[in-house]
Each structure stands twice: as structure tokens, then as C-alpha cells.
C-alpha positions as MATLAB code, in Angstrom:
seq = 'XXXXXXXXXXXXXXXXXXXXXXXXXXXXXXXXXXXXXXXXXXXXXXXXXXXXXXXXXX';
ca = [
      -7.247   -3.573   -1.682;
      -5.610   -2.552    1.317;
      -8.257    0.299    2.327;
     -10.784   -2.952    2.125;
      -8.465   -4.819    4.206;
      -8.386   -2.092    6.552;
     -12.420   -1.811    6.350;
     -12.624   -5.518    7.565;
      -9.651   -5.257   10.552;
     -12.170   -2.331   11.681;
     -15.463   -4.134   11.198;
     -14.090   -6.914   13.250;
     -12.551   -5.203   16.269;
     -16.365   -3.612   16.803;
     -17.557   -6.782   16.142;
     -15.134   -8.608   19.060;
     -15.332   -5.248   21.024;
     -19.558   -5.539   21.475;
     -19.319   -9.784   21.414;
     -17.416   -9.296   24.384;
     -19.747   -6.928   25.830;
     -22.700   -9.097   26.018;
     -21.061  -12.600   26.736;
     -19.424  -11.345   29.851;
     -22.064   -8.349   30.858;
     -24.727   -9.586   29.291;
     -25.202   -6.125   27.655;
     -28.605   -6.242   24.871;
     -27.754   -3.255   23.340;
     -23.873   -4.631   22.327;
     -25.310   -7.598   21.197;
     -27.458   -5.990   18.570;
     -24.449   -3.771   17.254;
     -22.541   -7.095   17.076;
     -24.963   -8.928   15.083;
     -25.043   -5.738   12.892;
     -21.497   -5.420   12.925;
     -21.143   -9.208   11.863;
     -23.809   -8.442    8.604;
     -21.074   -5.243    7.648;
     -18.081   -7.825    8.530;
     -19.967  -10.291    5.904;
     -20.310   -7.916    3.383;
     -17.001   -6.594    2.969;
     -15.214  -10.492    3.101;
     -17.392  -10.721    0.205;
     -15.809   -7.672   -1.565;
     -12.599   -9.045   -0.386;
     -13.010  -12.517   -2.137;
     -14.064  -10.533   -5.390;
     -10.961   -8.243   -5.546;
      -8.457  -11.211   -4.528;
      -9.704  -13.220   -7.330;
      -9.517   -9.905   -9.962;
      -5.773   -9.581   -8.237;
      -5.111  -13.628   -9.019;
      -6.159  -13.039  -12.328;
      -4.295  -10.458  -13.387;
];
């Protein structure tokens, strides 16, 4: 649980990190990598949801 935890802490500083980048710089190329970034970030809160409610249960 926590390596997921860390997964999703690392998916979302990219994701702020290149959001950033093309709001204030306009930068095309960040904005793709966030929008990519924001599928992984997605994905993994998804994992996250499954393993808290296997943890609950238990």
C-alpha cells in the first residue's frame, strides 16, 4: 500500500510539474505529458480505492 501511495505522490508532482509548464509558458509539449501523466495519476487512484477497500475489509 504504501509503494502505491508513493506511485501516486510521484504521478502527481509530474502531473503539477508539466500543468504548470503550459499554463504559465504555454509549453505544448508539457501539456501532453500532463494529460498523460493525469491518465497514469487515474489509474493508480483506482488501484488505490481497490486496496483501501481489501484493507477495510480485513
Amino acid at each position: 500500500m504504501n509503494e502505491l501511495i508513493e506511485k501516486i505522490n510521484a504521478s502527481y508532482e509530474a502531473l503539477k510539474a508539466d500543468a504548470e509548464l503550459q499554463a504559465e509558458k504555454g509549453n505544448k509539449a508539457a501539456g501532453t505529458r500532463a494529460r498523460k501523466a493525469s491518465l497514469d495519476l487515474e489509474k493508480l487512484l483506482k488501484e488505490f480505492r481497490k486496496a483501501s477497500l481489501e484493507t477495510s475489509k480485513a
